[in-house]
Residue, then its C-alpha position, 0 to 999 in steps of 0.5 A: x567363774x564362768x565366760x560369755x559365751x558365743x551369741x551372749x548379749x554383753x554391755x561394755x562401758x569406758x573405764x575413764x575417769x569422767x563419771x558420764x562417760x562410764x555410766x555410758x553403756x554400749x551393747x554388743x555380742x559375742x560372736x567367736x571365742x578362742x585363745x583368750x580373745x573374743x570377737x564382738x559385734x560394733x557395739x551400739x550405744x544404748x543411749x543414742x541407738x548408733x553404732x561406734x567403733x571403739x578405739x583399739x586400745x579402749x579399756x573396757x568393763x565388761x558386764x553380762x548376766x550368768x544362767x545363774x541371774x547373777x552378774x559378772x563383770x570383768x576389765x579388759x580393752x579392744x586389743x583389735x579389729x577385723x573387717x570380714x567376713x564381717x566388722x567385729x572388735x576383738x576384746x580381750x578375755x581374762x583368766x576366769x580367776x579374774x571374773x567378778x561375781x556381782x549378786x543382784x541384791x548388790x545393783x545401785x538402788x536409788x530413790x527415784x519416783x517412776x511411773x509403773x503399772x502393776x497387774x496382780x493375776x489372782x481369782x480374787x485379787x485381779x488387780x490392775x493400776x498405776x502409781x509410781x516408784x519410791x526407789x528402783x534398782x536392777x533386782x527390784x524395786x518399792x512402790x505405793x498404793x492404795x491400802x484398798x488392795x491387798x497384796x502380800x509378801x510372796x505375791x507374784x506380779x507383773x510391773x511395766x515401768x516408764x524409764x525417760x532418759x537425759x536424751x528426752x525420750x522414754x523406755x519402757x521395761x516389764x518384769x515379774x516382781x516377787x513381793x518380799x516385803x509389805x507395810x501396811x498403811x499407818x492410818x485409813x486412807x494412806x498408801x501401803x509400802x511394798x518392794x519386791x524382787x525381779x524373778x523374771x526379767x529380761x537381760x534387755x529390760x534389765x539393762x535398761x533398769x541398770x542404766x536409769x538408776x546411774x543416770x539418776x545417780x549422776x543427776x542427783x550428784x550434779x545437784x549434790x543431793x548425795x555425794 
């Protein structure tokens, strides 16, 4: 399995046993490697903007994309600071054998309706409107449309998604999606299913993706829609 390398966006979250504060994601950077120890940019909370130094001793999951699209993940703490010529957290590496190899078809999908624009580039089908999710995840996700639009499995499209947030604010995140599946409308004038596959898409976007599907995954168990 492979380590971040030096200059690698990695995401950190808390291991604690409060289901808030782990789905919490913070980002950083690797800025040195050597003898089991990575040196890492303060991390910033992703949902606040801020930065935060993390207490030496936090036990840390570690996360970040491989050039393979896939993510690994690993368990390790803060085991340090240091304050020049810069302020970084010194974070633990583990042995390779201990690094997990998550697929993408494996990212939490949870039924969630986000509003999304979608564009079809194509010499007939030059398509462009708005509509809204039926369940997203961080490889993909499945909308509705009009039936008047013909797309089809292995069509290759770009999506812009709305994503708000418990802070009240909205991000936004794009990606090409490939078309893996298509269900026609049951009668005239319904909407057709479509889900889809993220081909391209940036660590960044992702991320964010990620983040939305956990923190929607913890609204709906406050409301013990799911447990």
């Amino acid at each position: 399995m492979m380590l971040p390398r030096i200059g690698q966006t990695v995401r950190l979250n808390v291991i604690s046993s409060s289901e808030e504060i782990l789905a919490h994601s913070y980002k950083s950077r690797i800025t040195d490697s050597k003898e089991g120890i990575a040196s890492i940019e303060l991390p910033t909370s992703e949902s606040t903007g801020r930065t935060e130094l993390l207490e030496v001793g936090t036990p840390c999951l570690v996360w970040y994309l491989g050039e393979d699209g896939s993510r690994y993940e690993f368990q390790t703490s803060i085991v340090g600071r240091q304050s020049e010529p810069l302020p970084v957290l010194l974070l633990g590496l583990p042995e390779k054998g201990d690094i997990r190899r998550t697929q993408r078809r494996n990212y939490l999908r949870i039924d969630t309706s986000l509003d999304i624009a979608v564009k079809l580039n194509d010499p007939i089908r030059n398509y462009h409107f708005l509509t809204r999710t039926v369940d997203v995840s961080g490889g993909g996700l499945s909308f509705t449309c009009k039936d008047s639009y013909t797309i089809q499995e292995n069509d290759r499209i770009q999506v812009w998604i709305s994503l708000p947030n418990k802070a009240g604010t909205v991000q936004h995140a794009s990606a090409e999606l490939q078309v893996v599946r298509q269900k026609p409308a049951e009668e005239k004038g319904m909407q057709q299913w479509i889900s889809g596959k993220f081909i391209q898409i940036s660590e960044a976007d992702r991320a964010k993706v990620v983040r939305a599907c956990y923190e929607r995954q913890l609204e709906l168990r406050k409301k013990g829609v799911i447990e």
